[in-house]
C-alpha positions as a Markdown table, in Angstrom:
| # | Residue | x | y | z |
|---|---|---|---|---|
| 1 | Unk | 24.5 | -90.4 | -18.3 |
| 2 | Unk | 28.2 | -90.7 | -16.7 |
| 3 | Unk | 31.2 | -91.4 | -19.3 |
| 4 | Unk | 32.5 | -95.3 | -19.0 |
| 5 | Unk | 36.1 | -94.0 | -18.1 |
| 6 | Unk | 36.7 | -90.5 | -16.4 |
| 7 | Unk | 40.3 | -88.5 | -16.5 |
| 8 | Unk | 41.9 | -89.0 | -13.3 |
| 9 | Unk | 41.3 | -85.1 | -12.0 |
| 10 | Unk | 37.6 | -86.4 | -12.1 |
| 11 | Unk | 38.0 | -88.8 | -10.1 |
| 12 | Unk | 40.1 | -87.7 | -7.4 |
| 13 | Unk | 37.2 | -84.5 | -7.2 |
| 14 | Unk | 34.1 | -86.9 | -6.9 |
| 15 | Unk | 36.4 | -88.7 | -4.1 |
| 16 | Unk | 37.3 | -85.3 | -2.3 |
| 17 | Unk | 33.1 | -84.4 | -2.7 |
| 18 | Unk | 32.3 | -87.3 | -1.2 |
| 19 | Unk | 34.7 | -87.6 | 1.5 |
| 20 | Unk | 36.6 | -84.4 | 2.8 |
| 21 | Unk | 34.4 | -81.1 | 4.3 |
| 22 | Unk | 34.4 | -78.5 | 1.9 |
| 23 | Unk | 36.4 | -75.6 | 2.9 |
| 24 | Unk | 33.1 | -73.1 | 2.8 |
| 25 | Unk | 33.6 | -70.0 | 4.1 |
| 26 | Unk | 37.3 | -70.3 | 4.5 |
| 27 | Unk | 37.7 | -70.4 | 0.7 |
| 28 | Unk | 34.6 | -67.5 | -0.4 |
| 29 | Unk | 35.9 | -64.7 | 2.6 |
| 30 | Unk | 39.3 | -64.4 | 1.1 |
| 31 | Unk | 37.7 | -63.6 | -2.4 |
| 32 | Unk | 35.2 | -61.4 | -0.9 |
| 33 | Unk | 34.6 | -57.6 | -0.2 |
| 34 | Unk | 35.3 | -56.5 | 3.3 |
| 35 | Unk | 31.5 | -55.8 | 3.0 |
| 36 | Unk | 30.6 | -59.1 | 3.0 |
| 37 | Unk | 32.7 | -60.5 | 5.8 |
| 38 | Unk | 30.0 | -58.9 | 8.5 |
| 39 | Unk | 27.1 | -60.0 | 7.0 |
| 40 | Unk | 24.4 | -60.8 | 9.0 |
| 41 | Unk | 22.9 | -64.4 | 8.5 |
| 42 | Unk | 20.3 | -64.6 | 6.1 |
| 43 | Unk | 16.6 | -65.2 | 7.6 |
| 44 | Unk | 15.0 | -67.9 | 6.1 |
| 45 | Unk | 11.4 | -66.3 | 5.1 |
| 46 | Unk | 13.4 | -63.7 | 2.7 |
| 47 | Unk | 15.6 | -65.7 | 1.7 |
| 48 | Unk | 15.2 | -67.6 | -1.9 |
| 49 | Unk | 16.9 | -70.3 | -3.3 |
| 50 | Unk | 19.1 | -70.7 | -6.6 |
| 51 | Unk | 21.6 | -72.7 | -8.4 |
| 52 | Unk | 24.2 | -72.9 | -10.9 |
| 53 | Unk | 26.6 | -74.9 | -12.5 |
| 54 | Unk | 30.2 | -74.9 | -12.3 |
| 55 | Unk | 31.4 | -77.3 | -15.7 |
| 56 | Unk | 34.4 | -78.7 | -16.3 |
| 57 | Unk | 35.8 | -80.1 | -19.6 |
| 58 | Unk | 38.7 | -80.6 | -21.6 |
| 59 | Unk | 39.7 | -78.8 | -24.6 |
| 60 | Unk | 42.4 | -81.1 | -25.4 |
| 61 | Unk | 43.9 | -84.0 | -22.9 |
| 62 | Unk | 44.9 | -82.1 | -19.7 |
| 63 | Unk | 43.4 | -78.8 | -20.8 |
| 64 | Unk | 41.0 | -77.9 | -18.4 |
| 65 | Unk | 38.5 | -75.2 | -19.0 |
| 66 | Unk | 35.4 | -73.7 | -17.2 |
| 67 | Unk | 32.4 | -72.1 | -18.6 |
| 68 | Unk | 31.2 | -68.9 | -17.7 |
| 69 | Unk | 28.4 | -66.4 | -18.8 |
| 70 | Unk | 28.3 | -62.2 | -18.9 |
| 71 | Unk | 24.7 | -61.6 | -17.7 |
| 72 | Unk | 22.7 | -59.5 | -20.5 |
| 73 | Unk | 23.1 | -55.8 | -19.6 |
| 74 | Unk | 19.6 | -54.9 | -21.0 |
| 75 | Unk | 17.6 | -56.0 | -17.4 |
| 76 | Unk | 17.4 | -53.0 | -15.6 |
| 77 | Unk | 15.7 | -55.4 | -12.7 |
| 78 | Unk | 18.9 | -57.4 | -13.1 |
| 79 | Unk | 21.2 | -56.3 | -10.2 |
| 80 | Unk | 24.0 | -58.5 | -11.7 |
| 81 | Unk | 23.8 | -57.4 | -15.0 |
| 82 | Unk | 27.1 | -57.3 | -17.0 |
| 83 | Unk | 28.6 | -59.4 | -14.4 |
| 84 | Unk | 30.4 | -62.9 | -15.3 |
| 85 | Unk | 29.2 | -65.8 | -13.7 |
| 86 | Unk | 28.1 | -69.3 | -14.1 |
| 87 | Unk | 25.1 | -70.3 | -15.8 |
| 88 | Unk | 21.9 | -70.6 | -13.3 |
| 89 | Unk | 19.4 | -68.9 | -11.6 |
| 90 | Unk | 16.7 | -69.3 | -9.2 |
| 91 | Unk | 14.4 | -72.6 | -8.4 |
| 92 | Unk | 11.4 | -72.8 | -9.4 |
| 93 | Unk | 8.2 | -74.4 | -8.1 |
| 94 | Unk | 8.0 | -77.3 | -10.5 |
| 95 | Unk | 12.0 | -78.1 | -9.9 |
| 96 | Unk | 12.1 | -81.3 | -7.9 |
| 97 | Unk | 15.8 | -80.0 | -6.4 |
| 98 | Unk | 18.6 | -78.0 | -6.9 |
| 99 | Unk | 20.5 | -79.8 | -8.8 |
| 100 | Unk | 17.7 | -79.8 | -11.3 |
| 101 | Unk | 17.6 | -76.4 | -11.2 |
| 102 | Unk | 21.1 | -75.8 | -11.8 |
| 103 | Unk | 21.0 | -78.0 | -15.0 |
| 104 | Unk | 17.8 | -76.9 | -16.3 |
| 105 | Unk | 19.0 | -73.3 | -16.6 |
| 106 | Unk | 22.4 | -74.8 | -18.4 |
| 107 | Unk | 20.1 | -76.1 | -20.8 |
| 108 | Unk | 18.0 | -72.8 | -21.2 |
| 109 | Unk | 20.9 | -70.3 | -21.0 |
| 110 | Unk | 23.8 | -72.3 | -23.0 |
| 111 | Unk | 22.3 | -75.1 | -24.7 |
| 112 | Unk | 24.4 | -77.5 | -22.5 |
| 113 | Unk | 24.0 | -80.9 | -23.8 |
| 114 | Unk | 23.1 | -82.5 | -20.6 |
| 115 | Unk | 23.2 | -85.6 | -22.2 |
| 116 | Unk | 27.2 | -85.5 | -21.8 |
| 117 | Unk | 26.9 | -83.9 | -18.4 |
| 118 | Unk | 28.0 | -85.8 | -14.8 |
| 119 | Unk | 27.4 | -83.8 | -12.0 |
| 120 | Unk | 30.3 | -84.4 | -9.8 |
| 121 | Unk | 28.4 | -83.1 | -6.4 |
| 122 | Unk | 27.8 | -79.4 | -4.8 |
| 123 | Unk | 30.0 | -77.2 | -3.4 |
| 124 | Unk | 29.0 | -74.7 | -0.3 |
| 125 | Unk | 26.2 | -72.5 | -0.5 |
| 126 | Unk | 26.4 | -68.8 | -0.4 |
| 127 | Unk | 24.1 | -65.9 | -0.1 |
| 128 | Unk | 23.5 | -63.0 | -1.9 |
| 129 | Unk | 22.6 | -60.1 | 0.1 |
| 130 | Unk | 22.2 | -57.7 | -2.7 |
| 131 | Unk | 19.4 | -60.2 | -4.4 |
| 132 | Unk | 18.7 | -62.0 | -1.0 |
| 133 | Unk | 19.6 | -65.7 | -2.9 |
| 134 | Unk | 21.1 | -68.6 | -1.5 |
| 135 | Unk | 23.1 | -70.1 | -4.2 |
| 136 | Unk | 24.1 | -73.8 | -4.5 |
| 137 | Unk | 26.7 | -74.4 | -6.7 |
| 138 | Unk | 26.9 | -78.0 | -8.3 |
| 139 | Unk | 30.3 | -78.8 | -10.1 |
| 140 | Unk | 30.1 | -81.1 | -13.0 |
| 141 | Unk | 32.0 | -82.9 | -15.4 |
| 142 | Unk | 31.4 | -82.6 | -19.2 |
| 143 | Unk | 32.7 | -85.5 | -21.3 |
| 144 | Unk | 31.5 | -83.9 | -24.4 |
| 145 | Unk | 33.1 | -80.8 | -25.7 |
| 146 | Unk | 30.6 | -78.9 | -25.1 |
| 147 | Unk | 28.6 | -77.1 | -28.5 |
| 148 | Unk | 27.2 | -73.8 | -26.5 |
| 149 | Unk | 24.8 | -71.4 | -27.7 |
| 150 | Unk | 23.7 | -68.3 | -26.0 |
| 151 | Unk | 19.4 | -67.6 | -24.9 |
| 152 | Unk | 20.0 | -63.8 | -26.4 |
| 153 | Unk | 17.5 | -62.3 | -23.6 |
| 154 | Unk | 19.8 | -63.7 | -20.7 |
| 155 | Unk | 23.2 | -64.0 | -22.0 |
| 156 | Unk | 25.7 | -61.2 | -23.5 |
| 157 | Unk | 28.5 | -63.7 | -24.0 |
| 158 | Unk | 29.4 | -67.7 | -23.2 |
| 159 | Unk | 33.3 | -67.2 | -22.1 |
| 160 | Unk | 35.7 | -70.8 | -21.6 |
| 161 | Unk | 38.4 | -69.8 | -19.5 |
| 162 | Unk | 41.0 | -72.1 | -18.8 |
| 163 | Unk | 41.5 | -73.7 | -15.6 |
| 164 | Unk | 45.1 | -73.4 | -15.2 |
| 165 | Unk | 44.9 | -69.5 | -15.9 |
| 166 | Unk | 43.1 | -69.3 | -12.5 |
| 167 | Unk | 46.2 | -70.5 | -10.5 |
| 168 | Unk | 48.5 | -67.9 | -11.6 |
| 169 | Unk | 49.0 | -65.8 | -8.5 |
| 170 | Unk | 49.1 | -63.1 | -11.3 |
| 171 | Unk | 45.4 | -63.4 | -12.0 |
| 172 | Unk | 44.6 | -62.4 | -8.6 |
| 173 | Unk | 44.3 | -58.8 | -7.9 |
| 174 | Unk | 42.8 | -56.4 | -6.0 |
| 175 | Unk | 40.1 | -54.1 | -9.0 |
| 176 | Unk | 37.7 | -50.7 | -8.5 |
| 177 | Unk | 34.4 | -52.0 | -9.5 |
| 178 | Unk | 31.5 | -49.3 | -10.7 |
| 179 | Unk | 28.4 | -51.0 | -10.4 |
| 180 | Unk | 25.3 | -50.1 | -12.5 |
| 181 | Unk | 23.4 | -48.5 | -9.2 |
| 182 | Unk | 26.6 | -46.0 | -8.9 |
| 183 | Unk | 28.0 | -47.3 | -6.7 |
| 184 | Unk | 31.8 | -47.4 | -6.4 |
| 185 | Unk | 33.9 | -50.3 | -4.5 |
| 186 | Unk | 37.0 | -49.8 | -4.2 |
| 187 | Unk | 39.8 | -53.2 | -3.3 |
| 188 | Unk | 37.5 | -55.5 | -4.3 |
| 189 | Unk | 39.1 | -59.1 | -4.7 |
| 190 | Unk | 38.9 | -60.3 | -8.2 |
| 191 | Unk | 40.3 | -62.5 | -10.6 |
| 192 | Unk | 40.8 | -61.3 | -13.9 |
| 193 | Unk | 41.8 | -64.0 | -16.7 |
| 194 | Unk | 41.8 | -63.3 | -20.1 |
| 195 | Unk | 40.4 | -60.1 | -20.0 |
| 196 | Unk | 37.6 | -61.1 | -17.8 |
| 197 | Unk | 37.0 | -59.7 | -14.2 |
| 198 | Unk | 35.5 | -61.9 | -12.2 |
| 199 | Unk | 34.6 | -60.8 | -8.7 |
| 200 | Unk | 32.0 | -61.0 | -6.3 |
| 201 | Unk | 29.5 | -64.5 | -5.5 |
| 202 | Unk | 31.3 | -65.9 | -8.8 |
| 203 | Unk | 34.8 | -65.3 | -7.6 |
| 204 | Unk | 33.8 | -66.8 | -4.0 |
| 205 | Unk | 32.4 | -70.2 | -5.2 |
| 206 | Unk | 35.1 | -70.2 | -8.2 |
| 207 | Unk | 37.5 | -70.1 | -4.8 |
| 208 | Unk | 36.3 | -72.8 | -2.8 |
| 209 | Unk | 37.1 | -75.1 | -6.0 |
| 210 | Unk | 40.3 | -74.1 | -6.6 |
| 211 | Unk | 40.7 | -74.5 | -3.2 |
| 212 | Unk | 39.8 | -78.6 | -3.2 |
| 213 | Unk | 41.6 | -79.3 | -6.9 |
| 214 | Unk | 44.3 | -82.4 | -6.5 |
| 215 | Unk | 47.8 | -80.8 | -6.0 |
């Protein structure tokens, strides 16, 4: 169902989605880990597709806020566990696309009323190499404020940051991350709003929109 009259940012973002190339690449390598930028190009029979949803909404007229999720830590399979992301996850069989996919696991994870939910239109894929997923973003617009409650097995934590926070220049830094393998990586591009540290696939795809949003 699409609202009857949509704020002007919506508008001008649909119009940008359907008419401008999307910055891609451009936008995810300056939020990503040296690591990633020589990545070898995924091959297709290993590689598994996934979705999530990037939502938009206001809080009060003008204040703009995303929703976000920390990833239960208590999946030891789970190599993005305790990470902050978007709601998602992979496709499954029965899924008829992507977009489905993206808002079904909403639904499941958050209890997004998808009722209120317009799906604006995707942003660039990106892969995974660590769980060897292609995710497609889809960025939508939620005319209801949303009424969110967590799936306890998936989800530590729903977070609403606001939009504005992420175009400080201040909320850009360079973070050590210890990941839950050992592993230490050190300069890793982040943004950290809030209190949150958001890095990796997240802070890529979070990029590229930033990256398209009316001056």
């Amino acid at each position: 169902m699409i609202s009857t009259s949509r704020p002007p940012l919506i508008e001008q973002l649909q119009q940008k989605l359907l008419r401008e190339p999307l910055p891609g690449q451009s936008a995810h390598f300056r939020m990503a880990h040296a690591v990633r930028k020589v990545e070898p190009v995924p091959e297709s029979e290993t590689t598994r597709d996934a979705a999530v949803l990037i939502t938009l909404f206001e809080k009060d007229p003008g204040d703009w806020h995303l929703i976000f999720i920390r990833r239960a830590s208590s999946h030891p399979q789970d190599k993005h566990a305790g990470q902050v992301g978007f709601p998602g996850g992979k496709r499954e069989a029965t899924d008829p696309d992507l977009m489905y996919t993206a808002l079904r696991e909403s639904e499941e994870e958050i209890a997004l009323d998808l009722s209120g939910i317009d799906v604006l239109g995707p942003l660039s894929p990106l892969y995974i190499t660590v769980s060897k997923f292609l995710v497609h973003p889809y960025l939508a617009y939620s005319w209801k404020t949303p009424l969110l409650t967590r799936q306890e097995a998936e989800v530590e934590e729903i977070l609403e940051l606001p939009l504005s926070h992420f175009f400080d220049p201040a909320s850009r830094k360079e973070t050590r991350i210890n990941l839950t393998n050992g592993i230490i990586l050190n300069h890793v591009p982040t943004f950290e709003v809030n209190g949150q540290v958001i890095w990796g696939a997240t802070a890529m795809i979070l990029n590229e929109l930033l990256d398209i949003m009316p001056s």
